[in-house]
C-alpha positions in Angstrom: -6.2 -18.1 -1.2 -9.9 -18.2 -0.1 -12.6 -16.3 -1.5 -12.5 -14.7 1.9 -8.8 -13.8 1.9 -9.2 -12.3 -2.0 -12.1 -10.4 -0.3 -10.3 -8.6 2.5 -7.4 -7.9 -0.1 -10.0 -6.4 -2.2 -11.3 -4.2 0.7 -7.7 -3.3 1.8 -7.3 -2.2 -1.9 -10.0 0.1 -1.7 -9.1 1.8 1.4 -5.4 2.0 0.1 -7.2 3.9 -2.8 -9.1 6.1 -0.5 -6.4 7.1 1.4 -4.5 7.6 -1.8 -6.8 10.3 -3.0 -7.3 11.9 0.7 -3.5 12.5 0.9 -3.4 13.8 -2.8 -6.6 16.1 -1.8 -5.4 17.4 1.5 -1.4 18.2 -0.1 -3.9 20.5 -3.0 -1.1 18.8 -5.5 -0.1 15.5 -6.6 -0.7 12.9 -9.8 -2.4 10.0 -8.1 -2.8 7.6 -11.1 0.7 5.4 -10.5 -0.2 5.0 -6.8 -4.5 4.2 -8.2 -2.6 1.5 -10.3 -0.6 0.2 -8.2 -2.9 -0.5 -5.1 -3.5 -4.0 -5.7 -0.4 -5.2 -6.3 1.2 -3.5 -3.4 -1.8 -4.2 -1.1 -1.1 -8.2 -2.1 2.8 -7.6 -1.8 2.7 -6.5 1.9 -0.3 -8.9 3.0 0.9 -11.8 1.6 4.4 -12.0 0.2 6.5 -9.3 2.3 8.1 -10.2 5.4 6.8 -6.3 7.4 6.6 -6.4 10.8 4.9 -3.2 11.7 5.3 -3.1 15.8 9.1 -4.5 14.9 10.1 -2.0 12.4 13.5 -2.5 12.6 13.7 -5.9 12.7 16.9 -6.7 10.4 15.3 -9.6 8.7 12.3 -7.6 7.3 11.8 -7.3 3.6 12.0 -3.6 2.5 10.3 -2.2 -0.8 11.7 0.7 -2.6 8.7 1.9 -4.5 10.2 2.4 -8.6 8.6 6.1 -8.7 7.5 8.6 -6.5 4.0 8.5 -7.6 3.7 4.9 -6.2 5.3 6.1 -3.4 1.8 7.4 -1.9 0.0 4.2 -2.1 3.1 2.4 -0.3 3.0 4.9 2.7 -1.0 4.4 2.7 -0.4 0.7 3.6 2.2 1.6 6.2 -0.4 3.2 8.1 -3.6 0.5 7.5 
């Protein structure tokens, strides 16, 4: 990857983060930390390695991710929406 590309992965991080704590904010409940932890690696995971399609979302050869815990879930359904 280029310094650019790591770049915009580490911006798309950030705002994945942001809207991490937003959501958790605005529902007055949640435990953020698994979803603050996770950004990164889910950010690089549906930028560069997942096959996600999001005008074609049910496209039958798409990768699908099943976040492990509900408290990732939050940072996955952040990217959904970048």
């Amino acid at each position: 990857m280029t310094k650019a590309e790591v770049l915009q992965l580490k911006m798309t991080a950030t705002r994945v983060r942001m809207g991490v704590i937003e959501a958790t904010h605005s529902a007055k409940s949640g435990h953020p930390g698994g979803s603050l932890s996770a950004a990164d690696v889910l950010t690089y995971l549906y930028f560069k390695v997942l096959n996600v399609d999001t005008e074609n979302p049910q496209d039958p050869t798409r990768d699908r991710f099943v976040p492990v815990s509900y408290t990732h879930l939050r940072a996955h359904e952040t990217l959904r929406h970048l």
